[in-house]
N, C-alpha and C positions, 0 to 999 in steps of 0.2 A: 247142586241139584240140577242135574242135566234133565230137560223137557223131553218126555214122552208120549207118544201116540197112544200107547198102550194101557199109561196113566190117566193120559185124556178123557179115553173111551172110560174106563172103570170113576172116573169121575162123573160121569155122564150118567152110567149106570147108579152112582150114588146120590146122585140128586136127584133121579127117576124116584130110588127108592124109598128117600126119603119124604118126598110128596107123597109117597103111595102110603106108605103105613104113618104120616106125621109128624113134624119136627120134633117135639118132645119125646115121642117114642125113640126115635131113631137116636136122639140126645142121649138117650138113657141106656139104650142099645151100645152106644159110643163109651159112655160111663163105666159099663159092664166091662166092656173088652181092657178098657184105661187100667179097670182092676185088675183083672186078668194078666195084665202085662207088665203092670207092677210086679206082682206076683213071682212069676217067669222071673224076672227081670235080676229079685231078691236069690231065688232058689236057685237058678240055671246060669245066673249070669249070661242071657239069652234077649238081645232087646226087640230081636225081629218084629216078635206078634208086637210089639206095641209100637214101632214104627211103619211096620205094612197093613195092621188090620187095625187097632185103632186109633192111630193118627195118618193113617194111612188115604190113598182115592178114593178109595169106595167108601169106607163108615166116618173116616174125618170129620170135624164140624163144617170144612172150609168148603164143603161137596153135598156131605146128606144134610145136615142141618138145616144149612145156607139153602139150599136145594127145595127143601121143605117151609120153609119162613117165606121165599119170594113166590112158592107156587099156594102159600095159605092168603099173599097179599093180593095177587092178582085173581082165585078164586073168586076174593070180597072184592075184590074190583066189579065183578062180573056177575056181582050178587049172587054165587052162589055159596058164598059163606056171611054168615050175619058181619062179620068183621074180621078186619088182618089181623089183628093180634091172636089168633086162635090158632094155635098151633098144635093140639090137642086132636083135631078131627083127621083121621086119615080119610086123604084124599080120594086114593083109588074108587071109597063108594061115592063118589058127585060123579062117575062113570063121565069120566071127559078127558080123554086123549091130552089134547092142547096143555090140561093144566099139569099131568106128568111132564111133558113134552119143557115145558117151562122151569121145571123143577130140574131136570136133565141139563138145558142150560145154562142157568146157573150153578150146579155142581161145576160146568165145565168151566167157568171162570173162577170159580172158587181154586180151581186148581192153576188157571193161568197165574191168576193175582197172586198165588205163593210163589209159584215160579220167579217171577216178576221179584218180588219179597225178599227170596231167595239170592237174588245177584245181587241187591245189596251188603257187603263188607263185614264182617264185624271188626268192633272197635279194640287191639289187642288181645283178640280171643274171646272177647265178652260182648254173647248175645245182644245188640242191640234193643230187641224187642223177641217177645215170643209172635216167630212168623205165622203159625197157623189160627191164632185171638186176630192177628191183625188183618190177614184174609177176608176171616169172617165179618168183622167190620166193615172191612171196606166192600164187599161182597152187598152188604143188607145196607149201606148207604145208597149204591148203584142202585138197588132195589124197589128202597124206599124212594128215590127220584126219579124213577122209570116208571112206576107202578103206583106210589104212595099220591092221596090228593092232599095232604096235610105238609108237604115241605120235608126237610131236614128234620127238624124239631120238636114238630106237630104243632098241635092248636091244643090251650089247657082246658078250655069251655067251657061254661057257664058256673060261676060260684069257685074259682076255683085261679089256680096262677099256678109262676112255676115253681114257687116255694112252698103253695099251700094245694095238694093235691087231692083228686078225688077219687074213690076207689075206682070208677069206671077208666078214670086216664090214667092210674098208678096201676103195673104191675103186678108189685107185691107192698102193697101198703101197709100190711101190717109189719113190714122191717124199717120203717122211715123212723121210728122215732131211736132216737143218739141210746138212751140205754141196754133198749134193746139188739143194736147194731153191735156194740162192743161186747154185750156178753156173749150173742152169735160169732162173734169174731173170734174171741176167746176158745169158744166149746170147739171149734174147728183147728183153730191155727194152733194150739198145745199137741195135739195127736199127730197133726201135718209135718208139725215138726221133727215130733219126738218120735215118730216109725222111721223117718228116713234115718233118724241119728243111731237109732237100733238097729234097724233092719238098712242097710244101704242099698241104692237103688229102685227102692220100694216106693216112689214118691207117688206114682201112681195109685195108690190104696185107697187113700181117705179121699182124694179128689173122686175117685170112682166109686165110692161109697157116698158123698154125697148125691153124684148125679145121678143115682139111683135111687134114690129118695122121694127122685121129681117124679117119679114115676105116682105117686100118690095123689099128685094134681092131677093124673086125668079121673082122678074118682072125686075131686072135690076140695081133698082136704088142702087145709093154706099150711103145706108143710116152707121150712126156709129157704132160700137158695143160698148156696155156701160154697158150693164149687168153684167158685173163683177165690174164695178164700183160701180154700185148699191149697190150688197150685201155687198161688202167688207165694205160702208160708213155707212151701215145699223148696219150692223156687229159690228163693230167699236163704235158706238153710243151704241150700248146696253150694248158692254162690260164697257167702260167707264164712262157712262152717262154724256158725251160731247160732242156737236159738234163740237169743235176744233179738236178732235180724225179724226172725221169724216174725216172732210177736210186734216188733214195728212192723212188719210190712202188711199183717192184718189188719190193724188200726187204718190202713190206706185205702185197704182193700176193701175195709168193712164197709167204710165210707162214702167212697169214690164208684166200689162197685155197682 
């Protein structure tokens, strides 16, 4: 991955945009395209659109997501959102310059730190890590220590620890508990699997079909998060070429996710 200017800017441009219209929207937006390019990807044998448009500078997680997450945390720094975790409100209406302007730089590290990501080696051919998950992380760590009053970590508060959570500091608490985690793991990682093993190439589908789902959190509903199921079980299948991989690597994902 050779660094560009060109890249730069359109990262810049996708962290603006994703402040403006919201992290999750743009998630979802990113979701869309993921499917899309599966899609392509099955029919055409064609991987462009889902290397340049949705994992791509501009719609990437590592740009507009990231982009939209640190300009949701320094809003609520700023009191003009009730809290950072709210990634749901599109920015542009709090009518304030600075907090796009924020969201634009961090797109633009979003893209450094892959670059960065990028020179590191792989080991025999095999992916070390998925660079663009680890961007993102590393992306909303800087963020959270530039911006966040709560540390690393955070604080669990009042009535509550890190083992025993409360819905205000959880997430999504209604997937804590172990049964419910494994049969969420299940209902994803069997399809995850089993479309790439039919359709090749297609791993893109069920991940993008989950992240479109989220799209139901901004109305309320406590739909799952699963997408990271997806890819890992996707992931998983292609390195190995087994579904029994699959279905381990879900069990991890379910988990750990």
């Amino acid at each position: 991955m050779e660094f560009s200017i060109t890249e730069l800017a359109l990262a810049f441009a996708g962290g603006i945009f994703g402040a403006a219209i919201g992290a999750l929207p743009v998630w979802v937006l990113c979701g869309l395209a993921v499917m899309v390019g599966g899609i392509l990807n099955y029919a055409a044998n064609d991987p462009t659109f889902m290397a340049f448009v949705a994992w791509g500078s501009f719609l990437g997680p590592h740009t507009s997501f990231s982009g939209g997450t640190a300009a949701a945390a320094y809003a609520a720094k700023n009191k003009l959102l009730e809290n950072g975790r709210d990634i749901c409100t599109s920015l542009a209406g709090l009518n304030n310059p600075k907090i796009l302007f924020v969201g634009g730089l961090f797109g633009m590290l979003g893209y450094i730190l892959l670059w960065i990501i990028m020179l590191i080696p792989n080991y025999s051919n095999i992916p070390w890590t998925n660079h663009i998950a680890l961007a993102v992380i590393i992306n909303m760590v800087i963020a959270r220590l530039l911006i966040g009053k709560t540390g690393l970590t955070g604080k669990p508060g009042k009535k509550a620890n890190r083992w025993i959570s409360t819905e205000k500091a959880n997430w999504v608490i209604y997937q804590s508990n172990p049964l419910q985690l494994i049969l969420l793991g299940l209902a994803i990682s069997i399809p995850a699997s089993c479309f790439v093993l039919v359709m090749p190439n297609s791993d893109g589908v069920v991940f993008g079909i989950c992240t479109i789902t989220l799209i139901f959190m901004q109305f309320g509903y406590k739909v799952p998060v699963t997408h990271h199921i997806a890819l890992s079980a996707a992931s998983a299948y292609y390195r190995y070429r087994t579904i029994n991989m699959g279905y381990l690597i879900w069990i991890i994902s379910s988990i750990f996710g």
